[in-house]
mmCIF file of the N, C-alpha and C atoms, coordinates in Angstrom:
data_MODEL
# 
_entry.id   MODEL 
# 
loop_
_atom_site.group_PDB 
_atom_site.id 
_atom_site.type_symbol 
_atom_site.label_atom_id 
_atom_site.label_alt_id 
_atom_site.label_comp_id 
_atom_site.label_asym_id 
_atom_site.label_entity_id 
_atom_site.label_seq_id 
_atom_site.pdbx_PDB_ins_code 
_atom_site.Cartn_x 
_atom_site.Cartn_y 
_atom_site.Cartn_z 
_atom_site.occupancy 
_atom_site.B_iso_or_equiv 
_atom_site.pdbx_formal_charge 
_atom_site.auth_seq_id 
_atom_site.auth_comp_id 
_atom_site.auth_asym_id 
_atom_site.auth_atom_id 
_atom_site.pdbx_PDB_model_num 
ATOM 1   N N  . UNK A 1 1  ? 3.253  67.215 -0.252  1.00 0.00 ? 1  UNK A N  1 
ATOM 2   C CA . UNK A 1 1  ? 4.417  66.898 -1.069  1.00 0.00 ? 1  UNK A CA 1 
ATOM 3   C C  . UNK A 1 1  ? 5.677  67.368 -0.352  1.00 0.00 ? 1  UNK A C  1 
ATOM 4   N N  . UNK A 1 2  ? 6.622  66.496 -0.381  1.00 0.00 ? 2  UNK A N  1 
ATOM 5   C CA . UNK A 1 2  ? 7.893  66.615 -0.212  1.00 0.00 ? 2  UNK A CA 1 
ATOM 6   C C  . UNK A 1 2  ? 9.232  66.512 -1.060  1.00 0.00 ? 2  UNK A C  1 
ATOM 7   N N  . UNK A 1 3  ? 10.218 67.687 -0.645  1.00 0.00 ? 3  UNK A N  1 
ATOM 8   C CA . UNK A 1 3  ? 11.244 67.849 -2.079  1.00 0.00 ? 3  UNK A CA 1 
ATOM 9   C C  . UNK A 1 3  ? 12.394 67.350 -0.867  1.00 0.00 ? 3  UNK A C  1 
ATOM 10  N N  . UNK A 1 4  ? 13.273 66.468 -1.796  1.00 0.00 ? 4  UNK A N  1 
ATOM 11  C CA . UNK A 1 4  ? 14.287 65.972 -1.604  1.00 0.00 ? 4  UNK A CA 1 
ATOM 12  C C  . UNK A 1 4  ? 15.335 66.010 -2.707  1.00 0.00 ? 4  UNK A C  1 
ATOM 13  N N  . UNK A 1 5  ? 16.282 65.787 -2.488  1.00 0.00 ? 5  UNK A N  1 
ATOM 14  C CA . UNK A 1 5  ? 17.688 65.474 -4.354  1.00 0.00 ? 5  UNK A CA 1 
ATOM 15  C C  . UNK A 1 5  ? 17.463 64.573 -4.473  1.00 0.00 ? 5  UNK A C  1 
ATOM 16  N N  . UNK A 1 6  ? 18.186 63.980 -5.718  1.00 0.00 ? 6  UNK A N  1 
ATOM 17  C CA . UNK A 1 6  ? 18.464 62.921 -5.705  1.00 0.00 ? 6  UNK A CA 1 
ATOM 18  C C  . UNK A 1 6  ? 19.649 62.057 -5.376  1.00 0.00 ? 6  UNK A C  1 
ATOM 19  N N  . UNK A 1 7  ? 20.111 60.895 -5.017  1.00 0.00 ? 7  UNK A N  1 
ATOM 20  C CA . UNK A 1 7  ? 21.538 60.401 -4.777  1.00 0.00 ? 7  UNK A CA 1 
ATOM 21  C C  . UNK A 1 7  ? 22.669 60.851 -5.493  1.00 0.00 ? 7  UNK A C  1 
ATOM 22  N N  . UNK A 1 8  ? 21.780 60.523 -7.070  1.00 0.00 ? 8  UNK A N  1 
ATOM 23  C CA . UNK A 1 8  ? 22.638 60.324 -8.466  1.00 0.00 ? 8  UNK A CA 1 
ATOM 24  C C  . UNK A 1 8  ? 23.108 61.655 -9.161  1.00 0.00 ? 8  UNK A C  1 
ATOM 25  N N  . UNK A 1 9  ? 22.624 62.512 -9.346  1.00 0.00 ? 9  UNK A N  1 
ATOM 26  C CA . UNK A 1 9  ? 22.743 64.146 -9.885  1.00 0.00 ? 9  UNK A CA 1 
ATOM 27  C C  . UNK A 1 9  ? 22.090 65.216 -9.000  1.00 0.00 ? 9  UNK A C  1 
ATOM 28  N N  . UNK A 1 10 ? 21.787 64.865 -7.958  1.00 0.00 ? 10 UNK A N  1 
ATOM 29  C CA . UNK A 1 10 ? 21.614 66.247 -6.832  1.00 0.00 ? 10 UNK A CA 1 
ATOM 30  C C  . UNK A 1 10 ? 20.423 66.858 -7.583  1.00 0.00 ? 10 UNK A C  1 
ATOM 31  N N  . UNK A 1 11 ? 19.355 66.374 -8.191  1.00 0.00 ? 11 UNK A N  1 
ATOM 32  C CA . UNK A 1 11 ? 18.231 67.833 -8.672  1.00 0.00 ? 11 UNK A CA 1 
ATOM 33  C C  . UNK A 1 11 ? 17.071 67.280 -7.588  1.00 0.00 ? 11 UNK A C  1 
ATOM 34  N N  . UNK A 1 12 ? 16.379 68.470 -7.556  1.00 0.00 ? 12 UNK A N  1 
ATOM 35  C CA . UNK A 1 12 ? 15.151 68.225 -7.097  1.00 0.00 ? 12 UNK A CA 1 
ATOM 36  C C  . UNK A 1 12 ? 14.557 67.098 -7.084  1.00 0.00 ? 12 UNK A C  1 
ATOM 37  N N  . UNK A 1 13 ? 13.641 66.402 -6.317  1.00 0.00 ? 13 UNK A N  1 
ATOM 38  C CA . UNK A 1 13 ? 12.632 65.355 -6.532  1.00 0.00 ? 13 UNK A CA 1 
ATOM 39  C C  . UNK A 1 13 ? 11.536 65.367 -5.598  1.00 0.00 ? 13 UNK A C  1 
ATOM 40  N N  . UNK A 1 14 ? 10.214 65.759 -5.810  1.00 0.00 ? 14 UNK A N  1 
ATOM 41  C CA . UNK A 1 14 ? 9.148  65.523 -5.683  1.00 0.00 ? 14 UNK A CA 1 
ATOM 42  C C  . UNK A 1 14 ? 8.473  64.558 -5.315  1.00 0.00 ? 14 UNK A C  1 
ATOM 43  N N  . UNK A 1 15 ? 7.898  64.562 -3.495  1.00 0.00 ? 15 UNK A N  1 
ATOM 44  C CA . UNK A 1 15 ? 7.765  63.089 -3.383  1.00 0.00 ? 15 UNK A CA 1 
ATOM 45  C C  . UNK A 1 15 ? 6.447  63.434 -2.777  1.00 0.00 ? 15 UNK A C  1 
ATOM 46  N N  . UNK A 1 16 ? 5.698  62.470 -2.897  1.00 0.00 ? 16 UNK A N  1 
ATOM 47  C CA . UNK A 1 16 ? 3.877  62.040 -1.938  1.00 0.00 ? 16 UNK A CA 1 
ATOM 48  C C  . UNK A 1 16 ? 4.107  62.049 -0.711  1.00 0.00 ? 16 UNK A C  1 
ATOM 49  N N  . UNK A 1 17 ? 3.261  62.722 0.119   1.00 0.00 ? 17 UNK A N  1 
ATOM 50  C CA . UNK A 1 17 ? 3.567  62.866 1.451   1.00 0.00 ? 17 UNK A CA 1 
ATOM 51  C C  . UNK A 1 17 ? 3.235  61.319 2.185   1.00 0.00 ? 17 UNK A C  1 
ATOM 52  N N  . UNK A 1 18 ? 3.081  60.467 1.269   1.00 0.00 ? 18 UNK A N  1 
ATOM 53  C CA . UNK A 1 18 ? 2.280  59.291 1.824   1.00 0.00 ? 18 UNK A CA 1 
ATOM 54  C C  . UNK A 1 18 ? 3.394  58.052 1.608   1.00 0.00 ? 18 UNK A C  1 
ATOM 55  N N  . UNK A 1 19 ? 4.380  58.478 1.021   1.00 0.00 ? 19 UNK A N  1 
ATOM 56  C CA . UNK A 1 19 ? 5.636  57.563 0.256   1.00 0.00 ? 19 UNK A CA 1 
ATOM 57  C C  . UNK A 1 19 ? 5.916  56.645 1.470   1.00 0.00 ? 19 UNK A C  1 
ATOM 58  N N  . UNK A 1 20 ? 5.947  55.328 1.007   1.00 0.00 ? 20 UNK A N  1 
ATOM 59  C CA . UNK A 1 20 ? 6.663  54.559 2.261   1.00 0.00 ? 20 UNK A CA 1 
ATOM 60  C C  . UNK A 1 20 ? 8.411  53.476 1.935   1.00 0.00 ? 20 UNK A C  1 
ATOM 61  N N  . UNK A 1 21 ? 8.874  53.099 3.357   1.00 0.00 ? 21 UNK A N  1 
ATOM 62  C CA . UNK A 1 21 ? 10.300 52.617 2.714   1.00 0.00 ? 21 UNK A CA 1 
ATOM 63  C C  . UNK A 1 21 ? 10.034 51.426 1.889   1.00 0.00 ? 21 UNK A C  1 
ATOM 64  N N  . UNK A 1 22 ? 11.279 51.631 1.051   1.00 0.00 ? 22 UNK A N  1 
ATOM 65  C CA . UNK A 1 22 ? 11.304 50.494 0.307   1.00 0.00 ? 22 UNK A CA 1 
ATOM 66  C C  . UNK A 1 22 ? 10.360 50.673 -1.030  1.00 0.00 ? 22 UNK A C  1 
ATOM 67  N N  . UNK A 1 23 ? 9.437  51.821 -1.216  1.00 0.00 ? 23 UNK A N  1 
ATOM 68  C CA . UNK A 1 23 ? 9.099  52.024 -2.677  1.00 0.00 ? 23 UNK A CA 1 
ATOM 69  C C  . UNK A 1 23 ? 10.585 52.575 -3.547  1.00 0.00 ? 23 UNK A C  1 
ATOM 70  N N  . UNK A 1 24 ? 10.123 52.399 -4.702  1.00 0.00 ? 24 UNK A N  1 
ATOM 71  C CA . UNK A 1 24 ? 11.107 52.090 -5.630  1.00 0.00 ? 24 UNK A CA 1 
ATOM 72  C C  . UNK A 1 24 ? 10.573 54.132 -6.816  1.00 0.00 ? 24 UNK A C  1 
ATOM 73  N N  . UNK A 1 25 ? 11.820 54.659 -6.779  1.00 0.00 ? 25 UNK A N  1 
ATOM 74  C CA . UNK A 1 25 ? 10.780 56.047 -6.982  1.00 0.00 ? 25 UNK A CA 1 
ATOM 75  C C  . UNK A 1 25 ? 12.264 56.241 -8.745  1.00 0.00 ? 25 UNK A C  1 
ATOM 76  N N  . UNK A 1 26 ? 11.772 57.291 -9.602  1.00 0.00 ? 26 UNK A N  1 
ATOM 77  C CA . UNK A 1 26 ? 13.234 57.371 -10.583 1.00 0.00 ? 26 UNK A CA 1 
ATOM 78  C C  . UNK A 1 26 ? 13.130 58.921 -10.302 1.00 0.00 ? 26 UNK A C  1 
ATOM 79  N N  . UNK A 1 27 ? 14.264 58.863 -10.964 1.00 0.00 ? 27 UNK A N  1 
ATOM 80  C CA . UNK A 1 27 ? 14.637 60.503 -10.880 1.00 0.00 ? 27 UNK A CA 1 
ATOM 81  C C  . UNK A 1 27 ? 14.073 61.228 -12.499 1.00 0.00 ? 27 UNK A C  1 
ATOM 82  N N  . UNK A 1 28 ? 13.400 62.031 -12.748 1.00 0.00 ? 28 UNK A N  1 
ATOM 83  C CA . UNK A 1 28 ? 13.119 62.504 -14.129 1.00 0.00 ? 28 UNK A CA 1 
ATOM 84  C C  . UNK A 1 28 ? 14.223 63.171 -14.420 1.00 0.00 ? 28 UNK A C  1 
ATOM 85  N N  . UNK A 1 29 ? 15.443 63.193 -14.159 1.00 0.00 ? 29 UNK A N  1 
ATOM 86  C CA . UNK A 1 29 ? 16.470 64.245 -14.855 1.00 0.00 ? 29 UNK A CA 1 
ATOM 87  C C  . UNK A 1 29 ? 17.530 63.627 -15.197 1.00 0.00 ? 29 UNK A C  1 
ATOM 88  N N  . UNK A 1 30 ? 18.050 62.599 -14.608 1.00 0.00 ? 30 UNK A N  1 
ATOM 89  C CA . UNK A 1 30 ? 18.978 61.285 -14.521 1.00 0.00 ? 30 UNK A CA 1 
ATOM 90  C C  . UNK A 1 30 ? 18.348 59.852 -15.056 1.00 0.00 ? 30 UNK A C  1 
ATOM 91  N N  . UNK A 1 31 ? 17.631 59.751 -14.723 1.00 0.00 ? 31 UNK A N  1 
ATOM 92  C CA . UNK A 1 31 ? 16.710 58.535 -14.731 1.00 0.00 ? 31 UNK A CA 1 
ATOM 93  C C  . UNK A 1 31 ? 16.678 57.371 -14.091 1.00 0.00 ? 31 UNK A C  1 
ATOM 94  N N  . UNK A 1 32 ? 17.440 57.712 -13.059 1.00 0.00 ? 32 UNK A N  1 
ATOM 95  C CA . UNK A 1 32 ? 17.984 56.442 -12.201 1.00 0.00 ? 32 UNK A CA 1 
ATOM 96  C C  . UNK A 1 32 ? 17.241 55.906 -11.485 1.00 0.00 ? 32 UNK A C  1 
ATOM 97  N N  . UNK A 1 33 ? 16.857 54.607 -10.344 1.00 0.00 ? 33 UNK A N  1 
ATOM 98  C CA . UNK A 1 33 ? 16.096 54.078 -9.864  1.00 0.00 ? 33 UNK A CA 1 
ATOM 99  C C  . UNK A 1 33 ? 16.331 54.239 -8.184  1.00 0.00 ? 33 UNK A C  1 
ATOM 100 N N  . UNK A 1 34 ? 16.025 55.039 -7.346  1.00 0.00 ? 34 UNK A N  1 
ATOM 101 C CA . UNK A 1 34 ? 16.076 55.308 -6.124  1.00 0.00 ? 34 UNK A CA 1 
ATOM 102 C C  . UNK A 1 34 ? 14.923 54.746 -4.981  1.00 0.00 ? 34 UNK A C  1 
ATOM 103 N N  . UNK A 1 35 ? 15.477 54.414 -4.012  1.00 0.00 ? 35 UNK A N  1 
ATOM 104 C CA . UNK A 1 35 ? 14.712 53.845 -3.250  1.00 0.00 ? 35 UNK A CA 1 
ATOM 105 C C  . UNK A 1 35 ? 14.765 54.665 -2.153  1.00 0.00 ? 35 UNK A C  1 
ATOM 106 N N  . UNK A 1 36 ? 13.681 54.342 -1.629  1.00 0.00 ? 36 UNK A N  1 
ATOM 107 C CA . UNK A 1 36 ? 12.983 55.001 0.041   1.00 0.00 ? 36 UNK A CA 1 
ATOM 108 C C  . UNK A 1 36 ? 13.770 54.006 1.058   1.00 0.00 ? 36 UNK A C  1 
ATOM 109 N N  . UNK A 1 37 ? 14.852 54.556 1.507   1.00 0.00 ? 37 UNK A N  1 
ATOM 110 C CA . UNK A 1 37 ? 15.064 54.103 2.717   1.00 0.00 ? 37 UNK A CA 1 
ATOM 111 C C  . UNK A 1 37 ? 14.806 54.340 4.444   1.00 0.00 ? 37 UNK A C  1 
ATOM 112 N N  . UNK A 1 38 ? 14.102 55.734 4.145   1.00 0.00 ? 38 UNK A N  1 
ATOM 113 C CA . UNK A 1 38 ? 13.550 56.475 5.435   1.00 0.00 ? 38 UNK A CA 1 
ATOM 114 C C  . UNK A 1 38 ? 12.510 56.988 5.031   1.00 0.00 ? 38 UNK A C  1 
ATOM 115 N N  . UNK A 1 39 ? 11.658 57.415 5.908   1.00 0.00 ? 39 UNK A N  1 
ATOM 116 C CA . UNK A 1 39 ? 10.530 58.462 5.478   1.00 0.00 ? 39 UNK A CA 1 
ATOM 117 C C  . UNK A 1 39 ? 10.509 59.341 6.040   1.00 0.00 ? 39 UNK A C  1 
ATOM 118 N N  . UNK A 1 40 ? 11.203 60.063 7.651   1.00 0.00 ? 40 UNK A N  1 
ATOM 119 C CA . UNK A 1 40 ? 11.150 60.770 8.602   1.00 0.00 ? 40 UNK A CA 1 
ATOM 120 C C  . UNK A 1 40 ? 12.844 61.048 9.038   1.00 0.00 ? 40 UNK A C  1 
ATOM 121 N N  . UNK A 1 41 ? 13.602 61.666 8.228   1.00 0.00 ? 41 UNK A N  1 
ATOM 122 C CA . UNK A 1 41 ? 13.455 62.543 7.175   1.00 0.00 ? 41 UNK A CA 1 
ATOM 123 C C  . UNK A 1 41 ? 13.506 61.843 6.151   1.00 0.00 ? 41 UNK A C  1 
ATOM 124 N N  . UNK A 1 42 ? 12.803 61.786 4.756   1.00 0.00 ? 42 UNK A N  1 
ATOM 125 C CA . UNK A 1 42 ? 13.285 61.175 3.040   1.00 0.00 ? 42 UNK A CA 1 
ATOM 126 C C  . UNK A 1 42 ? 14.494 61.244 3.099   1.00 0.00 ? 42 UNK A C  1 
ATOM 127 N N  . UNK A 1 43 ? 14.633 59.717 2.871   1.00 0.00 ? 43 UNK A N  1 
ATOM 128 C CA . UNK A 1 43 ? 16.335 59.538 2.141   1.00 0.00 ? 43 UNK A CA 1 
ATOM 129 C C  . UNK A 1 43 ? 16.351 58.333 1.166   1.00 0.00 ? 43 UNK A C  1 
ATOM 130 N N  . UNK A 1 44 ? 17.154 58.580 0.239   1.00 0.00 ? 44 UNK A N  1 
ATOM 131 C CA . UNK A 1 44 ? 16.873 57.928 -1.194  1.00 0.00 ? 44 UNK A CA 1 
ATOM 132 C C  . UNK A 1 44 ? 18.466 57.511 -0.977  1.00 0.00 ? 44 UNK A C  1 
ATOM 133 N N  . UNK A 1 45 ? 18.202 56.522 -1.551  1.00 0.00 ? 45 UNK A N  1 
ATOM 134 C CA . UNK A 1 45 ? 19.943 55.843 -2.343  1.00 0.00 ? 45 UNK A CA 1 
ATOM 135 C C  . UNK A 1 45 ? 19.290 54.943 -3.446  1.00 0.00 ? 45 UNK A C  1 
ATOM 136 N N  . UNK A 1 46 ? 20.551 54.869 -4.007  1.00 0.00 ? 46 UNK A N  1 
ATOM 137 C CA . UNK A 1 46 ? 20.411 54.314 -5.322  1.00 0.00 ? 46 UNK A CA 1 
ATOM 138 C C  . UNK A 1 46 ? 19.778 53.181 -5.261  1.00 0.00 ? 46 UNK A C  1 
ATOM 139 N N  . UNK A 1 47 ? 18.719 52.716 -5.844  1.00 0.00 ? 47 UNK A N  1 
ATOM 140 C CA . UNK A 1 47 ? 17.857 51.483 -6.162  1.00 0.00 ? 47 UNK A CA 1 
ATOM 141 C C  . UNK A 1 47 ? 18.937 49.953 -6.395  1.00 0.00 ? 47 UNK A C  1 
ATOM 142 N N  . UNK A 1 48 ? 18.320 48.834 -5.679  1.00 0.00 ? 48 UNK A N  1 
ATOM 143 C CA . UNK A 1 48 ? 20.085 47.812 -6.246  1.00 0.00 ? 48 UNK A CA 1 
ATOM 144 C C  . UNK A 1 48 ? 19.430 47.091 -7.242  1.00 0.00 ? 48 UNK A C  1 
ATOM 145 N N  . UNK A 1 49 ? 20.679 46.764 -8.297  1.00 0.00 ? 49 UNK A N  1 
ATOM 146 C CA . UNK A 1 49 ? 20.094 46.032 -10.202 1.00 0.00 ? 49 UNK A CA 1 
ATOM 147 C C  . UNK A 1 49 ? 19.247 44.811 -9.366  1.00 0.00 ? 49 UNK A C  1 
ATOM 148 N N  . UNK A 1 50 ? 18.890 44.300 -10.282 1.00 0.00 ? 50 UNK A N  1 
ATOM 149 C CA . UNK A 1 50 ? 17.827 43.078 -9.930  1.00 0.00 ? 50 UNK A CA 1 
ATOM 150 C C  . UNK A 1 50 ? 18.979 42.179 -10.923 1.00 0.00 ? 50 UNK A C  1 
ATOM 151 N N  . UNK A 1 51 ? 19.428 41.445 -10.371 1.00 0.00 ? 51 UNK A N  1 
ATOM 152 C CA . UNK A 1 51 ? 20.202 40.208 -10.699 1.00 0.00 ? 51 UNK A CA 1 
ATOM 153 C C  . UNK A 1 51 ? 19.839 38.991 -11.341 1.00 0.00 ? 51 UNK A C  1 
ATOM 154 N N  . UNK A 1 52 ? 20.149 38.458 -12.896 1.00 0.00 ? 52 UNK A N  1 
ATOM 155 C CA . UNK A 1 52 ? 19.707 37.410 -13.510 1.00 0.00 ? 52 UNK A CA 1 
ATOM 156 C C  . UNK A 1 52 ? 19.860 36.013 -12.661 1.00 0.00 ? 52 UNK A C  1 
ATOM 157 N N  . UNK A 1 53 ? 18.950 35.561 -12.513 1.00 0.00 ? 53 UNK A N  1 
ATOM 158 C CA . UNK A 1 53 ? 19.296 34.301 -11.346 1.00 0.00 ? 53 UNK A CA 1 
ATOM 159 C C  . UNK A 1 53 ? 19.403 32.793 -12.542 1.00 0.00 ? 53 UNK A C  1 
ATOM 160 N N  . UNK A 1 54 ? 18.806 33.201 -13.913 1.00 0.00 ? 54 UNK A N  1 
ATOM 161 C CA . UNK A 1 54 ? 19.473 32.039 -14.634 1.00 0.00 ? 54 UNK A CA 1 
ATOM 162 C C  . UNK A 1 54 ? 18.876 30.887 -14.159 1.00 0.00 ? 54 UNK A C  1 
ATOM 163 N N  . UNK A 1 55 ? 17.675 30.595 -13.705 1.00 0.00 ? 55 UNK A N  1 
ATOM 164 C CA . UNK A 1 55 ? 16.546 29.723 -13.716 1.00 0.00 ? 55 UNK A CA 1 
ATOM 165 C C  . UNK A 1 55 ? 17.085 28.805 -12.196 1.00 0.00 ? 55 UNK A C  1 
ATOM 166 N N  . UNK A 1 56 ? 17.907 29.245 -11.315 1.00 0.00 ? 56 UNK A N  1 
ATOM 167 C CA . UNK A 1 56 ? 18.099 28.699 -10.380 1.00 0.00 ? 56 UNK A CA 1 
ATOM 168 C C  . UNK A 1 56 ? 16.964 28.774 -9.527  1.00 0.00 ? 56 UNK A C  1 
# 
């Protein structure tokens, strides 16, 4: 296990040593949706909204 912050409120977060980029992880204190953009070192930024595409 690996501890990192989070983007959104800086607390702790608890990650699987096995985590890869591009999983989609939340924060339990904020609740926000953060993504794996590195693994070597963990780095998280904010997850992006998923956009109504309105049947296009």
């Amino acid at each position: 296990m690996t501890n990192t912050t989070c983007a959104e409120c800086g607390s702790e977060i608890t990650i699987s040593n096995d985590v890869e980029s591009g999983e989609i992880l939340d924060c339990d204190i904020c609740g926000i949706e953060l993504e794996v953009i590195g693994v070597d070192p963990i780095e998280l930024s904010k997850a992006p909204e998923l956009e109504e595409d309105w049947g296009e």
